[in-house]
N, C-alpha and C positions, 0 to 999 in steps of 0.2 A: 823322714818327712820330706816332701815335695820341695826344692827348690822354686821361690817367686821370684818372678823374674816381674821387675817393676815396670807397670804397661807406660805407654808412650806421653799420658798425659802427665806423669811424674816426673820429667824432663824439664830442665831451666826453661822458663816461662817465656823469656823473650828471646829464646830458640824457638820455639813456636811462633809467638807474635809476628817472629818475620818471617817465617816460610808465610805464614798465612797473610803476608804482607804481599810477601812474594805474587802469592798467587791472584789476590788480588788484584793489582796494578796488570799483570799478566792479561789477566782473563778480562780487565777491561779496556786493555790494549787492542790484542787481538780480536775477541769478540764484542766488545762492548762499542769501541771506535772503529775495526775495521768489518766487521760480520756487519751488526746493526746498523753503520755507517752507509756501505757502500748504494742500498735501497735508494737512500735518500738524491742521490743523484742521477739515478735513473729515467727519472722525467727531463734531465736536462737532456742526458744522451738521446732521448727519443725526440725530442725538438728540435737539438741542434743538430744532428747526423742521420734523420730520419730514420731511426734503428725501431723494429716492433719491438712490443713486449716481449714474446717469446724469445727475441732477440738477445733483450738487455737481460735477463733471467737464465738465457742460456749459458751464460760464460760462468756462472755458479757451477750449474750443471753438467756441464761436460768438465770442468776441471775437475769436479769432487768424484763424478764416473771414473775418472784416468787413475788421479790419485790412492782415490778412497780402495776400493779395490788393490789395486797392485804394489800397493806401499802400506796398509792400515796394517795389515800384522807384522810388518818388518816395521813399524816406527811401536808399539808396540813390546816387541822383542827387544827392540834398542834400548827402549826405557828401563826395560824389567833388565837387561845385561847393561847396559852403562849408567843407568840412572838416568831424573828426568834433566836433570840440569843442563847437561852436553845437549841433549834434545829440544830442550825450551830454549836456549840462546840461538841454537839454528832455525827455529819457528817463529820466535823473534824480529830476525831480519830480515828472514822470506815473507812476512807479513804486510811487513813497512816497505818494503822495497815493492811491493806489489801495487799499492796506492800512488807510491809515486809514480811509477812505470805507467799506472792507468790515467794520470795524470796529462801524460804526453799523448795518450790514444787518439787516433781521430778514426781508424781504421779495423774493422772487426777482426784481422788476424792479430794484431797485436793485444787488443780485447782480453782475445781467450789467453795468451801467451800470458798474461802476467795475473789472468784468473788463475792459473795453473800455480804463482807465486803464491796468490790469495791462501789457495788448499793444500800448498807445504806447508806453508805459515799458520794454519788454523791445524793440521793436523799434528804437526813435531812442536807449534810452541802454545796450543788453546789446552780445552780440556784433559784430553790424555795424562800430558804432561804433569799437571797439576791436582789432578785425580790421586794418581798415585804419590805423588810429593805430601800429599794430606792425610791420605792413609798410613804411610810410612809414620808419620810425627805425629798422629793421635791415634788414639784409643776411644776412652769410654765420650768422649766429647767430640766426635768426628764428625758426627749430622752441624752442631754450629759451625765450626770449623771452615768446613765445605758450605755451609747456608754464606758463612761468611765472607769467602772468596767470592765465592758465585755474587754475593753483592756487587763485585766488580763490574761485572756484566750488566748491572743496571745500571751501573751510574755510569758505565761510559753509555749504555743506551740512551739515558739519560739527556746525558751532555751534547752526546754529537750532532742531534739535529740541530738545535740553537746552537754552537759552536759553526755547524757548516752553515747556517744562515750568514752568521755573522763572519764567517769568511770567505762567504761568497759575495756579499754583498762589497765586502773591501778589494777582494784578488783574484773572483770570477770562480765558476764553480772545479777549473782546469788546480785554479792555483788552491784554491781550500782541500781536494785531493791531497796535496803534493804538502800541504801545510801539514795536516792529519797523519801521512805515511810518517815524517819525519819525527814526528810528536809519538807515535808508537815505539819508535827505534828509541831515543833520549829518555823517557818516561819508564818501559820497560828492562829493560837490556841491565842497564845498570845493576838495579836490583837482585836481576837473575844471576850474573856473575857470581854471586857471593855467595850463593845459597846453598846448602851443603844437601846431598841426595837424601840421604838416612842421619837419625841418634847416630854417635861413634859412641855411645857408652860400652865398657869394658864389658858386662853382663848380657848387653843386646848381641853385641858381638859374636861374644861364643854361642850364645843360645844358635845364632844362624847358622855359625859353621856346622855345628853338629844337626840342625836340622838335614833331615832329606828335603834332595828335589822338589817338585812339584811339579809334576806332569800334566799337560792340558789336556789329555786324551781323555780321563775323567770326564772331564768338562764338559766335553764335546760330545761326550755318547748319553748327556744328562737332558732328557728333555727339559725340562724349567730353563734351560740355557736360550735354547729356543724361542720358547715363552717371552723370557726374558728380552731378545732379539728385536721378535716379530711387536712387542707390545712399545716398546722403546721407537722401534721406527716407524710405526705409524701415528705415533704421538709427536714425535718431532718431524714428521714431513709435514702432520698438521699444522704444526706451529710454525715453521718454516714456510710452509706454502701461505699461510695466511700474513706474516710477519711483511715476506717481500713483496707484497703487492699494497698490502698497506695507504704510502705515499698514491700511488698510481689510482686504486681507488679511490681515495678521499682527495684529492687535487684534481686528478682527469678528468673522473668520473663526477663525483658529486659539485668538483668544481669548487672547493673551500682555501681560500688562499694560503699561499705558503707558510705565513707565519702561525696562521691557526692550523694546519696540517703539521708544524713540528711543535707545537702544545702538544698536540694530541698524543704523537707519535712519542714525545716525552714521558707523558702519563702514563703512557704504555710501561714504560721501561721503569721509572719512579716506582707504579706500584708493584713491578717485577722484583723489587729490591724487597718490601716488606714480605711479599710473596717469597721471597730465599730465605729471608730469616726466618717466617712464621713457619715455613715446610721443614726450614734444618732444625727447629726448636721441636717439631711434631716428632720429627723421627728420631729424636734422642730418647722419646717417653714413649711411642707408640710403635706396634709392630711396623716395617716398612713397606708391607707391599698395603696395608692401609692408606694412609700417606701419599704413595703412590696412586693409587686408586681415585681417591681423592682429585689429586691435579687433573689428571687422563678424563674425570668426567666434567673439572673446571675448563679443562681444556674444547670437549666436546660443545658445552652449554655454552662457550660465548661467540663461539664463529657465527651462530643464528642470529643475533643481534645485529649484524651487518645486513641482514636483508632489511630493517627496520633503520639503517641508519641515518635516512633523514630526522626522524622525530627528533623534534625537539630533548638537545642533550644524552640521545643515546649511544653516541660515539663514544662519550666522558665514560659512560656507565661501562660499556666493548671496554674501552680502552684502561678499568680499574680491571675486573672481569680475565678479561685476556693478559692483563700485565702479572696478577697473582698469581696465574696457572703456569704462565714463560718463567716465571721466577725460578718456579719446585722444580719444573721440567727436566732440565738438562741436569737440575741437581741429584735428584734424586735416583738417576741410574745407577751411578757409581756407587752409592752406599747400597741399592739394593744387591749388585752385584759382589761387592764385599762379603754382603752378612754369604750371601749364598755359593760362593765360591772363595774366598779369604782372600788373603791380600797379597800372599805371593805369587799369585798367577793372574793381578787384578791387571796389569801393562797388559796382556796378552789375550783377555778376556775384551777389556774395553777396545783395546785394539781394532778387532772382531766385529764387538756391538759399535762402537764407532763409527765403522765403514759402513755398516750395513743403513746405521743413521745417516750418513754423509749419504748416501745412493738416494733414502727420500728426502731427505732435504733439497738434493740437488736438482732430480726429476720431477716433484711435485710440484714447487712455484714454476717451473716452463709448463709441465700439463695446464695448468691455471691458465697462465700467460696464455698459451695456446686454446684452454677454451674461449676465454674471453676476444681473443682476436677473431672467432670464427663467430662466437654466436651476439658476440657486441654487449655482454652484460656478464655478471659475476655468478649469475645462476647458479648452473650448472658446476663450476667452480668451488664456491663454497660450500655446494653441496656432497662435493668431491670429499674437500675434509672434514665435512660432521661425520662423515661415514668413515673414514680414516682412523679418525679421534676414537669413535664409537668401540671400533673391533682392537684398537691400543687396548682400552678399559678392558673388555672382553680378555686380552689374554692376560693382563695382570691381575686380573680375579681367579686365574688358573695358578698361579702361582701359590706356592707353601707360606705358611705365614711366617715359619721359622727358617731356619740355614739347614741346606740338604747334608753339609757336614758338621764335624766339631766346633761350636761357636770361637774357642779359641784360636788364635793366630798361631800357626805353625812350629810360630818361634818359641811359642810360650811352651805349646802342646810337646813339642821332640827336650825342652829344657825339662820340662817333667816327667818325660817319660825315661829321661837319661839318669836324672835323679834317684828316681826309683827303682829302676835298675841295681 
């Protein structure tokens, strides 16, 4: 008989509780306070330093070009050969350090220099990281898990606008920067320290040693990977390019003052959070590229809504609309990516889909920026990412419903087949 080898969720309980603690506070460090964060001050730089749009948009952009590209599969590699931890404590401090640094800026070389802090920090300690730390420690329960971390990321969305009101209005918008950097490093970091890569159960253990390899060359000659790629980035450049303009719209344009543009922008991220649990609850009961599918056309159906956004209360309606879809988004890669490629080559895959996300994340809110500088309205713009959205849905309806390999984990798969042996 087959040696069982007990899956990850049979593990002491508050081993789990805290990696997904971990991840957590993590993921609403880095993305929650400093990703969804930094928009929010954008109007100031363009007022105070006469910086365009395309300006204030560009220091995303060309950091996560530089980056994203020529480091995404070496931070990737690192995670899947050192584990995330060594990696998240270094994305950590390049995150925090990066707010404060921007904090000092008055001048656009310095700008991009400490965007570049931004997209070490968002790449060695955001998702990746934690992706795989989730995977590692669960099993049949990894859609909540991951719904649940990924919570992090709304509730620092959440938070920061009313947080940077409120610390702007006390220490100017220079010193609430430099408040927020520091508040990532103290809040995060700690946590991270302690957290262990992998189970050390004795059984997990051996299972790995005797497992083979796991060659990414598979991967890479498998169309669906592709698929998976191309549907993933243009779903998150949508959401990305719609995300950072956001503030700019609704204050610049529409002219809605500050404290009602961070309600808004609130509600945004609020309903993001029910959005992560109700998407991570779907995809523990439902196949995932359903699920998936799902988001990519919630994602498509609320960008429209901003052309309507005077009417009376239809920002509230965008802003539930769009915060549901943000929620599953960024969640839902990773576990698709799991079923369809497993878990030990998942650092190296997301890696990959990663950068290739950071590229439209980072060049589609400056396209935007840059249409609206030239044509004076968000037109064209928004219209950029319904069609964006549109062809994301498209290729994730190309996708298998099921895993293109063995649904089991590697570890489990090579323990049994030694068994029987």
């Amino acid at each position: 008989m087959a040696t069982q080898i007990a899956p990850a969720d049979h593990r002491p309980r508050w081993q789990q509780l805290y990696v997904a603690a971990v991840s957590f506070f993590a993921l609403f460090s880095i993305v929650g306070l400093a990703l969804y964060g930094l928009p929010f001050f954008y109007d100031h730089m363009v007022t105070d330093f006469g910086w365009s749009r395309t300006q204030v948009t560009s220091g995303n952009a060309i950091s996560k070009l530089i980056v994203g590209p020529l480091f995404g599969f070496a931070a990737g590699y690192l995670v899947d050969k050192l584990g995330p931890r060594r990696v998240m404590l270094t994305g950590i401090l390049m995150a925090g350090t990066a707010l404060i640094g921007l904090s000092y800026t008055s001048s656009i070389w310095m700008f991009y220099l400490f965007y570049l802090f931004n997209a070490f920090g968002y790449l060695f300690g955001g998702p990746l990281p934690n992706q795989v730390l989730i995977s590692r420690w669960f099993d049949r329960a990894r859609g909540k898990a991951m719904g649940f971390a990924y919570v992090g990321i709304g509730v620092g969305g959440t938070v920061v606008p009313l947080l940077a009101v409120a610390l702007i209005e006390q220490f100017g918008w220079q010193g609430a920067l430099r408040a927020i950097g520091i508040i990532i490093i103290a809040l995060s970091f700690p946590l991270a320290f302690f957290v262990k890569d992998a189970p050390s159960d004795e059984a997990s253990v051996k299972a790995a040693r005797a497992a083979p390899s796991a060659p990414l060359s598979s991967v890479l000659r498998n169309k669906y990977f592709y698929l998976l790629a191309i549907g993933s980035m243009c779903s998150i450049g949508a959401v990305g390019g719609a995300n950072q303009h956001l503030k700019l719209f609704f204050g610049l344009d529409l002219g809605i003052e500050e404290g009602r543009v961070a309600t808004i922008v609130s509600l945004v991220l609020a309903s993001s959070i029910a959005g992560r649990l109700f998407m991570g609850w779907l995809a523990d009961r439902l196949p995932r590229k359903y699920v998936m599918l799902l988001i990519y056309s919630l994602v498509a159906g609320s960008i429209p809504l901003l052309f309507i956004a005077r009417q009376p209360g239809m920002v509230y309606i965008f802003a539930v609309i769009f915060g549901v879809a943000l929620g599953g988004d960024y969640m839902i890669i990773p576990l698709m990516a799991a079923d369809l490629f497993g878990v030990r080559v998942l650092g190296r895959v997301m890696g990959i889909v990663l950068t290739a996300d950071g590229v439209a994340e980072a060049t589609i809110p400056m396209l935007v920026g840059y249409m609206r500088d030239t044509s004076g309205n968000y037109v064209s713009g928004f219209s950029t990412l319904i069609g964006l959205a549109a062809v994301g849905a498209v290729a994730v309806a190309l996708l298998p419903r099921g895993p293109v390999a063995d649904r089991r984990e590697p570890v489990v798969a090579a323990a049994e087949a030694a068994a029987s042996a």
